[in-house]
N, C-alpha and C positions, 0 to 999 in steps of 0.2 A: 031635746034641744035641736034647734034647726041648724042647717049645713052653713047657713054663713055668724052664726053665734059662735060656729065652733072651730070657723077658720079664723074670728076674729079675737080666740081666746089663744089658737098655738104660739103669736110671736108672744104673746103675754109671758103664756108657761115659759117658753123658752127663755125670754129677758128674766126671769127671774131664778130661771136653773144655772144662770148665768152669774147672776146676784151670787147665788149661793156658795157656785165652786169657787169664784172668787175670794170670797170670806175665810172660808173655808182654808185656802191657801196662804192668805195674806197672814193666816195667824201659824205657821210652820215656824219653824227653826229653822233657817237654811245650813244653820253648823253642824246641825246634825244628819247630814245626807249620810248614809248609807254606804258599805265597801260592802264589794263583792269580794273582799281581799282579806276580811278580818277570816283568823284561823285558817289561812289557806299560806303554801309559800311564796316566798317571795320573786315575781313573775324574772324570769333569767334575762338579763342582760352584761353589757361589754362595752363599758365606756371608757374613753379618757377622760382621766384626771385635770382639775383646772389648774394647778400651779407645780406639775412635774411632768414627765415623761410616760406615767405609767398608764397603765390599762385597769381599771376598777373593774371587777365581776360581781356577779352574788355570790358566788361561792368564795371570792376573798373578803368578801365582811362577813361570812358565814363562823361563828362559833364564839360569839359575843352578840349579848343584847348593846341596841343601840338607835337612838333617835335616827330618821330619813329626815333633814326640814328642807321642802322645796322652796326656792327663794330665787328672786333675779332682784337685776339693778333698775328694771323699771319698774318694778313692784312697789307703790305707797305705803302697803299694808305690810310688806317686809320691813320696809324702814322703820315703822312702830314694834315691831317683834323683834327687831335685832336683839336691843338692850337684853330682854327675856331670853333668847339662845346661849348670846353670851351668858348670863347667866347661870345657865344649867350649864352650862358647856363648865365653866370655873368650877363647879363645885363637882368634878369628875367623877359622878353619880353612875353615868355609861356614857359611852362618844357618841360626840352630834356629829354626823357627817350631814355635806350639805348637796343638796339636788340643782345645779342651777339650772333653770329650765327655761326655755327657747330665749335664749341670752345673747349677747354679744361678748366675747371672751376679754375685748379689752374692758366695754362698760363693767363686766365683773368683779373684775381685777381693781380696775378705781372704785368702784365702792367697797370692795371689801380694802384697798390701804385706805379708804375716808371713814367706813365706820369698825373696822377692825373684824380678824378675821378667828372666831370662835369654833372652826370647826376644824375634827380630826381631820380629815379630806374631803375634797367636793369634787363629785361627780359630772363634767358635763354632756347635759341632755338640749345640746341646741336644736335639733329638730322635734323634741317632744314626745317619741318615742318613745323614750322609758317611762315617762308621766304620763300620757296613753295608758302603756299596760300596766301603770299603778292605780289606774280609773282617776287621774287627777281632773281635776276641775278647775284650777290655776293657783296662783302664789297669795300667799302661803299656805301651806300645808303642811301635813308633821307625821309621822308613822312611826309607829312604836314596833321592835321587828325582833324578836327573841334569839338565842342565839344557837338556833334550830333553824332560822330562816325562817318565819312563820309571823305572817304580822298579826300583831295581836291590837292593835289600835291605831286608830287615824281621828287626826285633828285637823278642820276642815274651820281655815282663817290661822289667827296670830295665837301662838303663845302665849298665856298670861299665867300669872301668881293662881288663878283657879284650876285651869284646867289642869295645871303642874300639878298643884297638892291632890287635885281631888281625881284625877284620872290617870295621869302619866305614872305617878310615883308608886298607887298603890298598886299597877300593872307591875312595874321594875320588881317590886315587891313577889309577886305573887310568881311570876314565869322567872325568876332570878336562882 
């Protein structure tokens, strides 16, 4: 083949390596991205609490299993999962605590008195910090956390009836 056949064939190859990874990608799961965190502990922090005084650690939620759900008030996709928290939360399977992440403390506050507030305690993470070093990705998210401190699952988006039965539950099951 001659030199200019085969400088007029590179952008081809390339537009079509191009084609590929695309496709390629467009067909993933984004719910199922990846923790560097399953079976490891759960990375040490030291927050305040959103509706007391107190100081939350890991080692005071350390020795019960227990849902992490990261959530804020500017979160859409919280607002569809709430009903679902609440849910688990009533049927006191293990405590949901709540992660509120890079929040404003009053918008929190008003939406948890407008759509009700289902968890044992929330955590707040307004600078994002703790969700940082839990590899989060944004709201909502969910971490299943043994009570060894050792997360054993992460749900990446909303809560629903599926992922409940078919992931979360037989976890509480099996590390319980």
């Amino acid at each position: 083949m001659s030199k200019t056949v085969i400088k007029a064939l590179i952008p081809l190859v390339i537009f079509i390596g191009l084609i590929v990874l695309l496709y390629n990608g467009l067909g993933k799961n984004t719910r199922l991205l990846p923790s560097a965190l399953i079976d490891k502990p759960v990375p040490n922090f030291s927050v305040p609490a959103l509706l007391s005084d107190k100081t939350i650690t890991n080692d005071t939620l350390k020795g019960q299993m227990y849902l992490l759900n990261v959530w804020a008030s500017w979160c859409p996709n919280c607002r569809i999962e709430h009903p679902m928290v609440t849910e688990f939360a009533r049927q006191n399977i293990i405590p949901v605590y709540g992660l509120n992440y890079k929040d404003e403390e009053a918008n929190a506050k008003q939406w948890l008195k407008q759509f009700g507030n289902p968890y044992t305690d929330i955590l707040v993470d307004k600078d994002g910090r703790v969700g940082i070093d839990f590899g989060v990705y944004g709201a909502p998210e969910t971490f299943l956390i043994d009570k060894n401190g050792i997360v054993r699952h992460k749900i990446v988006g909303e809560l629903n009836p599926q992922n409940i039965q078919n992931e979360i539950l037989p976890l509480i099951k099996k590390y319980q």
